[in-house]
N, CA, C, O and CB atoms as a CASP TS submission, in Angstrom:
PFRMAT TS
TARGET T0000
AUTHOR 0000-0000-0000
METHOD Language model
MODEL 1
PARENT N/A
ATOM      1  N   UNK     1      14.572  -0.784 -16.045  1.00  0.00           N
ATOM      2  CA  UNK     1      13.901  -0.738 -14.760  1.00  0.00           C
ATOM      3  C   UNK     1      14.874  -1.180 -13.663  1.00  0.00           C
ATOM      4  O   UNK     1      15.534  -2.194 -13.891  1.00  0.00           O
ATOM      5  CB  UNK     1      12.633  -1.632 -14.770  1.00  0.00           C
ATOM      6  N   UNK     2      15.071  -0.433 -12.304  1.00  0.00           N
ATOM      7  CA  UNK     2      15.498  -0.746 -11.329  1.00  0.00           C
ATOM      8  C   UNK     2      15.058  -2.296 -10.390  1.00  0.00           C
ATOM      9  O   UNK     2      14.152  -3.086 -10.655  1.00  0.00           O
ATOM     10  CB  UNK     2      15.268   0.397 -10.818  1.00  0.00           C
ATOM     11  N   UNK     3      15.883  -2.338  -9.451  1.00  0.00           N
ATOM     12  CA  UNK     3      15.235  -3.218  -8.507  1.00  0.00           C
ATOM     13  C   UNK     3      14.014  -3.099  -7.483  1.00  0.00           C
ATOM     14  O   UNK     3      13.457  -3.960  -6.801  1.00  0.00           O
ATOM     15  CB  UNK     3      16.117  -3.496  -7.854  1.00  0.00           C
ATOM     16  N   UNK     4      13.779  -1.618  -7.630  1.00  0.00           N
ATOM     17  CA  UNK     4      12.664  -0.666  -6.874  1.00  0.00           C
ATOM     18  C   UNK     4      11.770  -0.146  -7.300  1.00  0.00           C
ATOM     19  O   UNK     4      11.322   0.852  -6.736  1.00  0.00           O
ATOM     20  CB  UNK     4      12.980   0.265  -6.371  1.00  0.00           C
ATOM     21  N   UNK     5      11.083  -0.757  -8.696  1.00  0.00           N
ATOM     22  CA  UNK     5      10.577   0.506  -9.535  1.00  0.00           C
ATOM     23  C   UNK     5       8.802   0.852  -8.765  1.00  0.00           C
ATOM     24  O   UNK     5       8.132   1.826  -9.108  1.00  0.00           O
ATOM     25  CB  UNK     5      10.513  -0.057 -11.632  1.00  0.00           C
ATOM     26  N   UNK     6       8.447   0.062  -7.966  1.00  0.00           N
ATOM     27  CA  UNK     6       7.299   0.215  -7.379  1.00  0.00           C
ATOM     28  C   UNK     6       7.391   0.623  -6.096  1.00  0.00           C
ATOM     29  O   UNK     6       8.486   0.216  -5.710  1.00  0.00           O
ATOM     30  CB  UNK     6       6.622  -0.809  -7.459  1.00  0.00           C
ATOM     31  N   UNK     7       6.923   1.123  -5.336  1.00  0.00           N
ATOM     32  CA  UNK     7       6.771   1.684  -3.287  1.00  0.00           C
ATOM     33  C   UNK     7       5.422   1.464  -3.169  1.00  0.00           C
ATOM     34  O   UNK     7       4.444   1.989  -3.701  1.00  0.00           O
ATOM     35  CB  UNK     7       7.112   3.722  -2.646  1.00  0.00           C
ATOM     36  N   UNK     8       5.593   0.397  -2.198  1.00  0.00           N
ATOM     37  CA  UNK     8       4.326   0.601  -1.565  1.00  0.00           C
ATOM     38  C   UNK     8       4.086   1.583  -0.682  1.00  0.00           C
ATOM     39  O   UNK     8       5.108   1.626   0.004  1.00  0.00           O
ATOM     40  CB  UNK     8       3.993  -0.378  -0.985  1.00  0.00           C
ATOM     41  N   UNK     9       3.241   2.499  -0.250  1.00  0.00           N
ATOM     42  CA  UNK     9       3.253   3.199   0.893  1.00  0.00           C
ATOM     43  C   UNK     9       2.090   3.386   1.732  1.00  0.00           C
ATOM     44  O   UNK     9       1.054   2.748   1.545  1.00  0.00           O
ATOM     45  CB  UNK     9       3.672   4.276   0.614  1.00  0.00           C
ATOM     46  N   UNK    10       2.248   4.341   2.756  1.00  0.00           N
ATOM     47  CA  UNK    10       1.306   5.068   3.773  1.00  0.00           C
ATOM     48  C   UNK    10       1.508   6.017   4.887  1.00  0.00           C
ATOM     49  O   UNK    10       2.588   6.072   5.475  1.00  0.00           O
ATOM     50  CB  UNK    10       0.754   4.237   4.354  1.00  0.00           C
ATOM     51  N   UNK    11       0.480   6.782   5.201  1.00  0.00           N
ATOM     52  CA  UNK    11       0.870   7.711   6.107  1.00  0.00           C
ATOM     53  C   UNK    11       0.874   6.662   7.554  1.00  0.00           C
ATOM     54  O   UNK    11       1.342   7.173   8.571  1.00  0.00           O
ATOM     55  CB  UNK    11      -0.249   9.132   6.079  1.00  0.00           C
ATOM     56  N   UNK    12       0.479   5.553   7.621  1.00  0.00           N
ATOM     57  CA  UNK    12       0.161   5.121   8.542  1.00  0.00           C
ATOM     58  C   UNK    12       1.434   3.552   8.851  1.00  0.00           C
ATOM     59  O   UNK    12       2.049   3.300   7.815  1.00  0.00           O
ATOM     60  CB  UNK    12      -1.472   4.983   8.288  1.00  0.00           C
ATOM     61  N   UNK    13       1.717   2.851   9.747  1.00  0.00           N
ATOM     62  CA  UNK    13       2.157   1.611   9.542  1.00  0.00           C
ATOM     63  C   UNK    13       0.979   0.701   8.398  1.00  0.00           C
ATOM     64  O   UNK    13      -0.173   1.093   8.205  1.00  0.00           O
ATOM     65  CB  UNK    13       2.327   0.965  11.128  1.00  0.00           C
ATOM     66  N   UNK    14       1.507  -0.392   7.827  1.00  0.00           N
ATOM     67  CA  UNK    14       0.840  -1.402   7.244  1.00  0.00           C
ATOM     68  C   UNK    14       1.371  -3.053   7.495  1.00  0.00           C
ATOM     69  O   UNK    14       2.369  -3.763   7.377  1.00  0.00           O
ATOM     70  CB  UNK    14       0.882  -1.000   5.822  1.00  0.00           C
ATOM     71  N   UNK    15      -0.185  -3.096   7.963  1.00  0.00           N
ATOM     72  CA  UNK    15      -0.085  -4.687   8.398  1.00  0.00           C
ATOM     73  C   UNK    15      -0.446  -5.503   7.453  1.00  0.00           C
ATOM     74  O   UNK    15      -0.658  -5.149   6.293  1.00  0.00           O
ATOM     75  CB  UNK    15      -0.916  -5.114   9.540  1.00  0.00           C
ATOM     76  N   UNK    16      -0.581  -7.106   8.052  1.00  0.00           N
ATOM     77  CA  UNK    16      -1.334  -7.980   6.595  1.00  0.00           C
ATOM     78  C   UNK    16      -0.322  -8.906   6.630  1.00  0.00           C
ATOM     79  O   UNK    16       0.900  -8.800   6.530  1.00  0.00           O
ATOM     80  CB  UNK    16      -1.506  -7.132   4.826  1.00  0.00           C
ATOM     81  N   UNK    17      -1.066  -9.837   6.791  1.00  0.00           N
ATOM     82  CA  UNK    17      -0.607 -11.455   6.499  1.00  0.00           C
ATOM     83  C   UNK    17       0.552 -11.972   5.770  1.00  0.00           C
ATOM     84  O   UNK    17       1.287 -12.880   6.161  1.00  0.00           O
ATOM     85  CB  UNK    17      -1.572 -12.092   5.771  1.00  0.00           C
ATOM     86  N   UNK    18       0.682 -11.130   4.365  1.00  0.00           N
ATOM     87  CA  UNK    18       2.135 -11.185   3.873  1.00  0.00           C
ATOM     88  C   UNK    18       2.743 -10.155   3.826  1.00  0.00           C
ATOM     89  O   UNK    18       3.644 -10.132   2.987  1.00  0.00           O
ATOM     90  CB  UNK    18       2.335 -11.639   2.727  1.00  0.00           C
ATOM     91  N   UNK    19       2.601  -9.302   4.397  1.00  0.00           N
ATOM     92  CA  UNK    19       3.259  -7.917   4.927  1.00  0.00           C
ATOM     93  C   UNK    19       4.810  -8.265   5.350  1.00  0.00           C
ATOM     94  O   UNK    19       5.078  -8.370   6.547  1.00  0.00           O
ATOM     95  CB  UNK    19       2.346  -7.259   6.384  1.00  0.00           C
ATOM     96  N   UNK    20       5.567  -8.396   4.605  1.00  0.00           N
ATOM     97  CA  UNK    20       6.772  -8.558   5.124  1.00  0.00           C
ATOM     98  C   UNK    20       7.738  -7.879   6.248  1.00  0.00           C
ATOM     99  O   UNK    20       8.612  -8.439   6.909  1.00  0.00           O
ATOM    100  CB  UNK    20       7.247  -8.519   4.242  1.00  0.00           C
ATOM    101  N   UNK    21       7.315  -6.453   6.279  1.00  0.00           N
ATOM    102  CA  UNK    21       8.233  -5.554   6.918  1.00  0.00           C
ATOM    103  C   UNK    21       6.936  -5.115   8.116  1.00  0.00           C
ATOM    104  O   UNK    21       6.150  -4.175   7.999  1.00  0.00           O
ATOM    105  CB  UNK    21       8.992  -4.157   5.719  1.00  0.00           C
ATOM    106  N   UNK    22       7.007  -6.044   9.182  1.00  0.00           N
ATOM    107  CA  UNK    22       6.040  -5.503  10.282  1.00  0.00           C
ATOM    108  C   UNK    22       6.378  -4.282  10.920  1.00  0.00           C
ATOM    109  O   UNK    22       7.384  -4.196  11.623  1.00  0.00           O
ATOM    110  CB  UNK    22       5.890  -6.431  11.356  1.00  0.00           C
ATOM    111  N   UNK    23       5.518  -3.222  10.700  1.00  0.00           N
ATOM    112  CA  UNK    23       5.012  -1.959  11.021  1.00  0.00           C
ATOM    113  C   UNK    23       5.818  -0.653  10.388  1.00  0.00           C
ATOM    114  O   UNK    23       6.070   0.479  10.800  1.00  0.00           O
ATOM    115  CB  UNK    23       4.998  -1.911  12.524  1.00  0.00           C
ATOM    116  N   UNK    24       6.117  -1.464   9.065  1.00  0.00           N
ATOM    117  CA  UNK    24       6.267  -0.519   8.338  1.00  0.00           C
ATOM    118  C   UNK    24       5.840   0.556   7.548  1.00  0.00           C
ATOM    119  O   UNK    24       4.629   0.356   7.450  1.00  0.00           O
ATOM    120  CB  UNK    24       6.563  -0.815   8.023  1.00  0.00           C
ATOM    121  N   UNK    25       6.162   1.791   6.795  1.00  0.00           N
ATOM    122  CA  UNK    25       5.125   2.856   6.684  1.00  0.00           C
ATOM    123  C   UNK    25       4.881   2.302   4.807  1.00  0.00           C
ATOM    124  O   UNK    25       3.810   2.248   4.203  1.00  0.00           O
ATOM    125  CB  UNK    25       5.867   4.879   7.150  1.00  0.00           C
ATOM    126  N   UNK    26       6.754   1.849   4.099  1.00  0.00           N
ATOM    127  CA  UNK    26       6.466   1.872   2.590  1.00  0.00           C
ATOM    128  C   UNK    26       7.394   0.374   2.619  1.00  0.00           C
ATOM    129  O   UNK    26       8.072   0.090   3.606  1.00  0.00           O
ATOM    130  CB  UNK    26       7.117   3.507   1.477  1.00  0.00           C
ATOM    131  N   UNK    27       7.327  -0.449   1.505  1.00  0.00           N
ATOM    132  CA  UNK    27       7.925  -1.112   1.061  1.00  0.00           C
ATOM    133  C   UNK    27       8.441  -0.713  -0.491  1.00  0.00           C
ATOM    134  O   UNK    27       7.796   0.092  -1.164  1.00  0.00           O
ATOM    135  CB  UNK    27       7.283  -2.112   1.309  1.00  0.00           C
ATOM    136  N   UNK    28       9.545  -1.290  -0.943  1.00  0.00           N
ATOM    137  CA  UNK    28      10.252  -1.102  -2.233  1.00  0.00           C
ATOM    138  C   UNK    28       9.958  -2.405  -3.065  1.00  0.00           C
ATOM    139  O   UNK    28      10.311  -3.419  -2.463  1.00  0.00           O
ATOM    140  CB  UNK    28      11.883  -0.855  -2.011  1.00  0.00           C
ATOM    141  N   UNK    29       9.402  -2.626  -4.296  1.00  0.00           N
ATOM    142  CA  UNK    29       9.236  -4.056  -4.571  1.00  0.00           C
ATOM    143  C   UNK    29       9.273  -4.128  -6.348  1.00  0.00           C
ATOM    144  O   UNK    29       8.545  -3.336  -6.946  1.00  0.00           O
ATOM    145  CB  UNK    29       7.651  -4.652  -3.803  1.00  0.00           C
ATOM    146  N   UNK    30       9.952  -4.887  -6.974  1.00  0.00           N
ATOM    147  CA  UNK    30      10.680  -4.607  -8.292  1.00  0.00           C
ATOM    148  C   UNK    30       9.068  -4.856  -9.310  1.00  0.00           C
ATOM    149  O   UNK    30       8.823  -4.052 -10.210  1.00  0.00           O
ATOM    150  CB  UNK    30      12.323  -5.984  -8.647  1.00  0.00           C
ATOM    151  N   UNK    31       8.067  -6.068  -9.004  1.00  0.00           N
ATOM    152  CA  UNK    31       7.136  -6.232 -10.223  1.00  0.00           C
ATOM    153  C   UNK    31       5.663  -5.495  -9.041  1.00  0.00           C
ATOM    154  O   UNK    31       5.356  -5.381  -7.854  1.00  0.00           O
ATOM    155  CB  UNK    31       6.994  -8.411 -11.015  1.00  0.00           C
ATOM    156  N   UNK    32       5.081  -5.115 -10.703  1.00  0.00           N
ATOM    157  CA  UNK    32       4.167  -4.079 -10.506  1.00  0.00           C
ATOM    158  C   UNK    32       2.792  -5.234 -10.252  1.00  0.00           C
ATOM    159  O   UNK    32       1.931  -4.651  -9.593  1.00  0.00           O
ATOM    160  CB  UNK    32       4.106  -2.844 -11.975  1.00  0.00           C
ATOM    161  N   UNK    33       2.529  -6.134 -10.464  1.00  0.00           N
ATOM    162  CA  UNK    33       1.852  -7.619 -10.284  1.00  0.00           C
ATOM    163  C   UNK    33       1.690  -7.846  -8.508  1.00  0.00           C
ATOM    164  O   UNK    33       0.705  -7.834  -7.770  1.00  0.00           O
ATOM    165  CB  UNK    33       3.067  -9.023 -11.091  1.00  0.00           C
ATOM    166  N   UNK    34       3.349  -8.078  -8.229  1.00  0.00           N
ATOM    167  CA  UNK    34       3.622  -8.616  -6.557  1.00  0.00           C
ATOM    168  C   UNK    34       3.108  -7.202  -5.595  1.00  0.00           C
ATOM    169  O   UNK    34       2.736  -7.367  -4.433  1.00  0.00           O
ATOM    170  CB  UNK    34       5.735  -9.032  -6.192  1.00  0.00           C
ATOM    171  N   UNK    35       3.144  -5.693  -6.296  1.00  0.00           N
ATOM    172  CA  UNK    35       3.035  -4.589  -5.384  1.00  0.00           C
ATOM    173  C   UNK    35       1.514  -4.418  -5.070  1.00  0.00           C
ATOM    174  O   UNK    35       1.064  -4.183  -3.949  1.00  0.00           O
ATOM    175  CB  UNK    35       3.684  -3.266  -6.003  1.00  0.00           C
ATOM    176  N   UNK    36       0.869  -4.551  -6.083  1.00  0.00           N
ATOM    177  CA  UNK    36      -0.908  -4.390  -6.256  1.00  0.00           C
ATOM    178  C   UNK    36      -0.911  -5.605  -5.224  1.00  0.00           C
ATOM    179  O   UNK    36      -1.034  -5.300  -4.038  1.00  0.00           O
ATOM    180  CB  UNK    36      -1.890  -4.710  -8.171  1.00  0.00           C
ATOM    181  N   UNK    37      -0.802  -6.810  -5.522  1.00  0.00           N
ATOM    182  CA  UNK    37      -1.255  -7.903  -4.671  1.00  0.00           C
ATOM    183  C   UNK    37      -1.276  -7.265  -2.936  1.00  0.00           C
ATOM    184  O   UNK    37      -2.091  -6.752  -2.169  1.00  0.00           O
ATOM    185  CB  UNK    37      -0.080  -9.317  -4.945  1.00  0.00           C
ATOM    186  N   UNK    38      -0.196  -7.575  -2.935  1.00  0.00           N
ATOM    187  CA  UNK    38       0.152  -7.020  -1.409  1.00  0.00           C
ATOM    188  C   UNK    38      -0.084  -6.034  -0.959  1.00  0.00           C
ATOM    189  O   UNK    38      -0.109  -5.955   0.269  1.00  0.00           O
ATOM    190  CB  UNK    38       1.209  -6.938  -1.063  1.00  0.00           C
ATOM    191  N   UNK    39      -0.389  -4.724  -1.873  1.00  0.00           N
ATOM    192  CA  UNK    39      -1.356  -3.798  -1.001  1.00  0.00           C
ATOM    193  C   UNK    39      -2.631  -4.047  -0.729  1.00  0.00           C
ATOM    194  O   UNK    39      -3.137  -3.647   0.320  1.00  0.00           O
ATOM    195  CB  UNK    39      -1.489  -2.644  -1.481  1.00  0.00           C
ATOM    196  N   UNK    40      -3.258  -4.688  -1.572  1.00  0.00           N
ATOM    197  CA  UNK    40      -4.753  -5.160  -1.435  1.00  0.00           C
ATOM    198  C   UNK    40      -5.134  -6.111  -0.651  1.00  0.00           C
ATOM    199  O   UNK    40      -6.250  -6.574  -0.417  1.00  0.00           O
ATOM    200  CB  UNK    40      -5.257  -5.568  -2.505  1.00  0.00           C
ATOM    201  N   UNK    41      -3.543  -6.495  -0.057  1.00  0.00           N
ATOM    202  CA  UNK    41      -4.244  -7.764   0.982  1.00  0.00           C
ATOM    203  C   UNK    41      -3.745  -7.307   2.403  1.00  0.00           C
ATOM    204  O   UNK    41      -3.884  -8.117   3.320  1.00  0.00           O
ATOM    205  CB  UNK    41      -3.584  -9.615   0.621  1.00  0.00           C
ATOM    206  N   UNK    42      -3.170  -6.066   2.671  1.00  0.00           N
ATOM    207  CA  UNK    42      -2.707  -5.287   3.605  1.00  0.00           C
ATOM    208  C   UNK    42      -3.664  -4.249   4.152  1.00  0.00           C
ATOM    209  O   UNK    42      -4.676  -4.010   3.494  1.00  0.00           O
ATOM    210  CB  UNK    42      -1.609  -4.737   3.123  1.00  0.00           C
ATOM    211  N   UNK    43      -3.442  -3.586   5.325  1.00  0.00           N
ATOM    212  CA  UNK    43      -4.561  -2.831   5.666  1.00  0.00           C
ATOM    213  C   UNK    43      -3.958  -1.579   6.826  1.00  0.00           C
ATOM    214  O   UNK    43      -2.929  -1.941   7.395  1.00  0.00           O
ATOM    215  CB  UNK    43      -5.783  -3.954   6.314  1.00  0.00           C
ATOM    216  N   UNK    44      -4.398  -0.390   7.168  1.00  0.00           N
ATOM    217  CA  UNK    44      -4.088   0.437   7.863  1.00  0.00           C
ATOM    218  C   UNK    44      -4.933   0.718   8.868  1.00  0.00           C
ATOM    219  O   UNK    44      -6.070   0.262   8.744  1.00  0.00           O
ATOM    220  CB  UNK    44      -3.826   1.279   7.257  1.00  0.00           C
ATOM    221  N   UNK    45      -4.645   1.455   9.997  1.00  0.00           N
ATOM    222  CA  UNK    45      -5.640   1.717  10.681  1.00  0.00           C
ATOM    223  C   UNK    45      -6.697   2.767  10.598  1.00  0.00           C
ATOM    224  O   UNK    45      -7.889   2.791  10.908  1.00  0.00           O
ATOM    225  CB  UNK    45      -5.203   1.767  11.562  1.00  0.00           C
ATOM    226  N   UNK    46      -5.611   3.889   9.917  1.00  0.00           N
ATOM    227  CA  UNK    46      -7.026   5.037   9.360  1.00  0.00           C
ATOM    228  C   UNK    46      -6.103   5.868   8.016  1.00  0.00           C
ATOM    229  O   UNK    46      -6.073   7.082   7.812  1.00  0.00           O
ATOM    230  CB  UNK    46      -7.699   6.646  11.073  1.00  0.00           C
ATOM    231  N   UNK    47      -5.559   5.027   7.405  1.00  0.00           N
ATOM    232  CA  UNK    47      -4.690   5.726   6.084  1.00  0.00           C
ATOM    233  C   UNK    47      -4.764   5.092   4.654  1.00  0.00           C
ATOM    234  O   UNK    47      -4.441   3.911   4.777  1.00  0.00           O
ATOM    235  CB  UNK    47      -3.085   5.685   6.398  1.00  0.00           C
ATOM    236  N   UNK    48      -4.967   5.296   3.740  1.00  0.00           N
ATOM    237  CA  UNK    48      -5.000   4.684   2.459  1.00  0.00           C
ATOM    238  C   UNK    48      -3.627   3.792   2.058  1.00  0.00           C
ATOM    239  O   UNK    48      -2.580   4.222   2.541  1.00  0.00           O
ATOM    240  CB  UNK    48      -5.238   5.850   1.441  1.00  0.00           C
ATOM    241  N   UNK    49      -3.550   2.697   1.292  1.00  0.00           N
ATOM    242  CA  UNK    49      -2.284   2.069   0.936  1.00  0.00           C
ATOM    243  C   UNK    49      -2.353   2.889  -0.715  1.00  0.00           C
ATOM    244  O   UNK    49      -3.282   2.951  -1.521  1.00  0.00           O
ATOM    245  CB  UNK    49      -2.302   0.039   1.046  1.00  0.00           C
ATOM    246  N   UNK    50      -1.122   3.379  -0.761  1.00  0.00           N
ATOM    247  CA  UNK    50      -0.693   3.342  -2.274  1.00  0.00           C
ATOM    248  C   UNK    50       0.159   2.368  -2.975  1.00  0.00           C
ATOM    249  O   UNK    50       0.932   1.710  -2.278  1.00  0.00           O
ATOM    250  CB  UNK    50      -0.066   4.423  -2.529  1.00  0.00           C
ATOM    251  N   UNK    51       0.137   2.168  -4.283  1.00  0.00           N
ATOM    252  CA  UNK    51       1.433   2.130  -4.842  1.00  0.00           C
ATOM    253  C   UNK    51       2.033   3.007  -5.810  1.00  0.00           C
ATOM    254  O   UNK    51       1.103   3.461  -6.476  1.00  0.00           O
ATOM    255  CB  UNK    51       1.538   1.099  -5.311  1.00  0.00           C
ATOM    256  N   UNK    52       2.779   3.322  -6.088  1.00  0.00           N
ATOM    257  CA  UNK    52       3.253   4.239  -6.623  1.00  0.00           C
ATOM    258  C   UNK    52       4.023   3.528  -7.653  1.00  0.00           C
ATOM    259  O   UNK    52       4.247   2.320  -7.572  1.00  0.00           O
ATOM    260  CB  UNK    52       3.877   5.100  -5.762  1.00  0.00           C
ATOM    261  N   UNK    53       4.583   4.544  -8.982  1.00  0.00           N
ATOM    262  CA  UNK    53       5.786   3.588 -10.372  1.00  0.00           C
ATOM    263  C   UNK    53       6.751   4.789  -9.739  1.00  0.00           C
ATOM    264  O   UNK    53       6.542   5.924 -10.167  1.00  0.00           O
ATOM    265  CB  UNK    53       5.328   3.620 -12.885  1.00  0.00           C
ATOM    266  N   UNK    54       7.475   4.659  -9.048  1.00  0.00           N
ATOM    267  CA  UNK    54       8.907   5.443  -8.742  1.00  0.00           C
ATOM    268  C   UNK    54       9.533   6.397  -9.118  1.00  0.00           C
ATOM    269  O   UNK    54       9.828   7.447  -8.548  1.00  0.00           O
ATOM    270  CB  UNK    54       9.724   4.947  -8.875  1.00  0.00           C
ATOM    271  N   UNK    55       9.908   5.716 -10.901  1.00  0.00           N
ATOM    272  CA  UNK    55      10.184   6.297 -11.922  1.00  0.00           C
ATOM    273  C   UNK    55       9.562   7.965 -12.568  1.00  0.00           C
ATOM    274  O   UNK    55      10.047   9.025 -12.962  1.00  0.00           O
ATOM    275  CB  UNK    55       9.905   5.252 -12.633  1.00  0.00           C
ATOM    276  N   UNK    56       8.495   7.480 -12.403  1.00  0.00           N
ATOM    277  CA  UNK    56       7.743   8.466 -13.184  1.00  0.00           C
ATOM    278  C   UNK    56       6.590   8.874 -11.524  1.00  0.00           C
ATOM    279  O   UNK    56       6.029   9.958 -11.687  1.00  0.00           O
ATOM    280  CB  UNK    56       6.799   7.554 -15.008  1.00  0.00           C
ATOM    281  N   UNK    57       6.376   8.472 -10.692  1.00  0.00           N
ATOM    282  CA  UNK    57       5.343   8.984  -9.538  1.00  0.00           C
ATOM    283  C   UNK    57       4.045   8.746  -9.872  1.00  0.00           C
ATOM    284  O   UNK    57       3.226   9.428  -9.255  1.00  0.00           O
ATOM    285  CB  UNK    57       5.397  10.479  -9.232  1.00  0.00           C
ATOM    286  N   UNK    58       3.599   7.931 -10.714  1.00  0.00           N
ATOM    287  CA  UNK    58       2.611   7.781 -10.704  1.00  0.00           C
ATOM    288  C   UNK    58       1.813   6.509  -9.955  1.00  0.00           C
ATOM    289  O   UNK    58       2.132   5.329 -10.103  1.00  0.00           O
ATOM    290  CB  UNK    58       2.538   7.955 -11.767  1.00  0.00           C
ATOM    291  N   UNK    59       0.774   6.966  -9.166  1.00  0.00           N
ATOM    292  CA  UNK    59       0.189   6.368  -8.314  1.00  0.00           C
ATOM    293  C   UNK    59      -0.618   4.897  -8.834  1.00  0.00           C
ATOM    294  O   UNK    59      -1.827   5.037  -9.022  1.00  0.00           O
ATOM    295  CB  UNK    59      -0.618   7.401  -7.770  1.00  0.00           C
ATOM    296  N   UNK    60      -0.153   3.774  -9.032  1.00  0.00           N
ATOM    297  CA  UNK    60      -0.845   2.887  -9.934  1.00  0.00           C
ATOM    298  C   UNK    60      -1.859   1.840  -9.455  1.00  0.00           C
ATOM    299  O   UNK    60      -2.230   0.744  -9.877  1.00  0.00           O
ATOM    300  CB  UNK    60       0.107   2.224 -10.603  1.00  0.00           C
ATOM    301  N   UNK    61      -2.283   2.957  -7.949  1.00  0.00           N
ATOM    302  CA  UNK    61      -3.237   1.733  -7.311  1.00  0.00           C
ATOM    303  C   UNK    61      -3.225   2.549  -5.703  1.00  0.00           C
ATOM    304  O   UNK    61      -2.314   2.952  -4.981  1.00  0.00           O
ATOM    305  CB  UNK    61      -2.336  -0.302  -7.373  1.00  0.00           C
ATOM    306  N   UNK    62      -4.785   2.545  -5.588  1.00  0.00           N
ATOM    307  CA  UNK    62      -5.158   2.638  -4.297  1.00  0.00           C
ATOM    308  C   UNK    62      -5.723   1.896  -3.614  1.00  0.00           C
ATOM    309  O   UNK    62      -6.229   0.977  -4.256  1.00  0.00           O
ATOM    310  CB  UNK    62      -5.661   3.368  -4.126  1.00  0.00           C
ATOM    311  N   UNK    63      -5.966   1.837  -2.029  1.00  0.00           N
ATOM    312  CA  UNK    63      -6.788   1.087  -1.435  1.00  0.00           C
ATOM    313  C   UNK    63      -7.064   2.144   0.049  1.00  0.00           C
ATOM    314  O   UNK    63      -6.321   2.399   0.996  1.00  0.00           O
ATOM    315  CB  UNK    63      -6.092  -0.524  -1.274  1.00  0.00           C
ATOM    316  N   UNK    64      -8.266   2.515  -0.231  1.00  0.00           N
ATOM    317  CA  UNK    64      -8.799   3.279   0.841  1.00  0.00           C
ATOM    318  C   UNK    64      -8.309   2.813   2.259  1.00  0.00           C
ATOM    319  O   UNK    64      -7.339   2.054   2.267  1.00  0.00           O
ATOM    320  CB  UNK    64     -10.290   3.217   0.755  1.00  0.00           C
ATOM    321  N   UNK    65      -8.860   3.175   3.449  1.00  0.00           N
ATOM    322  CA  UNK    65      -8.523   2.947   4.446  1.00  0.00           C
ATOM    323  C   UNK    65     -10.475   2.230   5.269  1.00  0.00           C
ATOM    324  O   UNK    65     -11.570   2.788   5.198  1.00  0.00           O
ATOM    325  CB  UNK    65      -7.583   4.500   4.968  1.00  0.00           C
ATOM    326  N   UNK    66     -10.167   1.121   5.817  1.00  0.00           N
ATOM    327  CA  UNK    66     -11.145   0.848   6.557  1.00  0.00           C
ATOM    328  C   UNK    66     -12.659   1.532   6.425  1.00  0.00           C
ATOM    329  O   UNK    66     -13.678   1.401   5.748  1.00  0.00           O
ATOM    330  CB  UNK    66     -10.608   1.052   7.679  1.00  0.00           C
ATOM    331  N   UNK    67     -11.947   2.648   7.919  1.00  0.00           N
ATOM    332  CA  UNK    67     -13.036   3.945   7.790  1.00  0.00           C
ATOM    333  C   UNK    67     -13.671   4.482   6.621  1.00  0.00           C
ATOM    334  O   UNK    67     -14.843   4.856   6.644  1.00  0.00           O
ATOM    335  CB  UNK    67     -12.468   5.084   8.208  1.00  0.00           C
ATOM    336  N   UNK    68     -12.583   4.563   5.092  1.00  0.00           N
ATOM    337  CA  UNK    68     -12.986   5.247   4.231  1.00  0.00           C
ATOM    338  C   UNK    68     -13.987   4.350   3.481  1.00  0.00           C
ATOM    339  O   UNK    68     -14.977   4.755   2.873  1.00  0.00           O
ATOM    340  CB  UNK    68     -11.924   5.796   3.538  1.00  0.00           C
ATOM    341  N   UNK    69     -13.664   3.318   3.587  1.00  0.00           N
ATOM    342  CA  UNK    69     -14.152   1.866   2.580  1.00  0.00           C
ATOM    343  C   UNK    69     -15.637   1.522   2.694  1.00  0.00           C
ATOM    344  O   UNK    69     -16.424   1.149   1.824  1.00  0.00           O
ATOM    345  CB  UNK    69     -13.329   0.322   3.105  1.00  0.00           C
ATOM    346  N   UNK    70     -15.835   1.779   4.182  1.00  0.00           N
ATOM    347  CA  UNK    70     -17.429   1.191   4.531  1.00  0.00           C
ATOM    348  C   UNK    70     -18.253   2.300   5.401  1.00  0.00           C
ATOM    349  O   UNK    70     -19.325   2.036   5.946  1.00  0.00           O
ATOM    350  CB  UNK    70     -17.366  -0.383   5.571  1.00  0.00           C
ATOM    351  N   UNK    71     -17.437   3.931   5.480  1.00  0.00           N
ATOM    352  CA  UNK    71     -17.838   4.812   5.859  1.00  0.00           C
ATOM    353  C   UNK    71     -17.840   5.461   7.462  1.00  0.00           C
ATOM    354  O   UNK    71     -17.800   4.790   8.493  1.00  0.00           O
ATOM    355  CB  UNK    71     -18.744   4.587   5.359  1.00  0.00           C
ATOM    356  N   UNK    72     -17.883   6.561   7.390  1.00  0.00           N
ATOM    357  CA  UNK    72     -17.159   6.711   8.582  1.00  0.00           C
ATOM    358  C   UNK    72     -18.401   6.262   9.875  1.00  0.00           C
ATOM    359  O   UNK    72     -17.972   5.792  10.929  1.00  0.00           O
ATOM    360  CB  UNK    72     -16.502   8.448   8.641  1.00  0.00           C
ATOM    361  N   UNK    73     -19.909   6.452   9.682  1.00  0.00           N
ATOM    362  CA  UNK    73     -20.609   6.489  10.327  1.00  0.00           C
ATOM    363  C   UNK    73     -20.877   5.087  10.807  1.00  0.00           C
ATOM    364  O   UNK    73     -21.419   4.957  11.904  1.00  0.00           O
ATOM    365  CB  UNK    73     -21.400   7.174   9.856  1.00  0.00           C
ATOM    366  N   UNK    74     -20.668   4.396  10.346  1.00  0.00           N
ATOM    367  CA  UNK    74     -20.789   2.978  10.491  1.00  0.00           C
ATOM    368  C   UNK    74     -19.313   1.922  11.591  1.00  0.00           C
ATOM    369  O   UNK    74     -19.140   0.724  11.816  1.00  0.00           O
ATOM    370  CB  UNK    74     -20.835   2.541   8.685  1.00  0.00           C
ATOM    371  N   UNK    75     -18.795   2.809  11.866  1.00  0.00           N
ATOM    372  CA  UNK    75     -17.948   2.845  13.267  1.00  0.00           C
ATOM    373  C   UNK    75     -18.388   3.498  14.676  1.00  0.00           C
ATOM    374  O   UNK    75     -17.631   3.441  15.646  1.00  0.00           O
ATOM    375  CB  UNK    75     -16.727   3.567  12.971  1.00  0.00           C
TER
END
């Protein structure tokens, strides 16, 4: 395994309390433990957070977007 084997990403910037890279779109982050955490405690304004395994592309974790989470009508 690389030093990168996880990306966090989004179509959107991602914020959040331990968001290291302010207003960034993806982060690169080596354990698959620290990447889930930090997307789930991060948030977008109208885009889903992924993480992704690099290696192979597989998506190992979503987190809807706001709007999507509690519905659009309810904005």
């Amino acid at each position: 395994m690389t030093s990168a084997d996880y990306r966090i990403e989004s179509s959107q910037p991602i914020a959040g309390r331990f968001w290291p890279a302010k207003g960034s779109r993806q982060l690169a982050v080596k354990d698959r433990a620290l990447a889930i955490s930090l997307a789930a405690k991060s948030f977008t304004r109208s885009s889903e957070i992924r993480v992704v395994h690099v290696p192979t592309g597989e998506v190992v974790f979503r987190k809807p977007s706001e709007r999507e989470e509690w519905g659009a009508e309810e904005f």
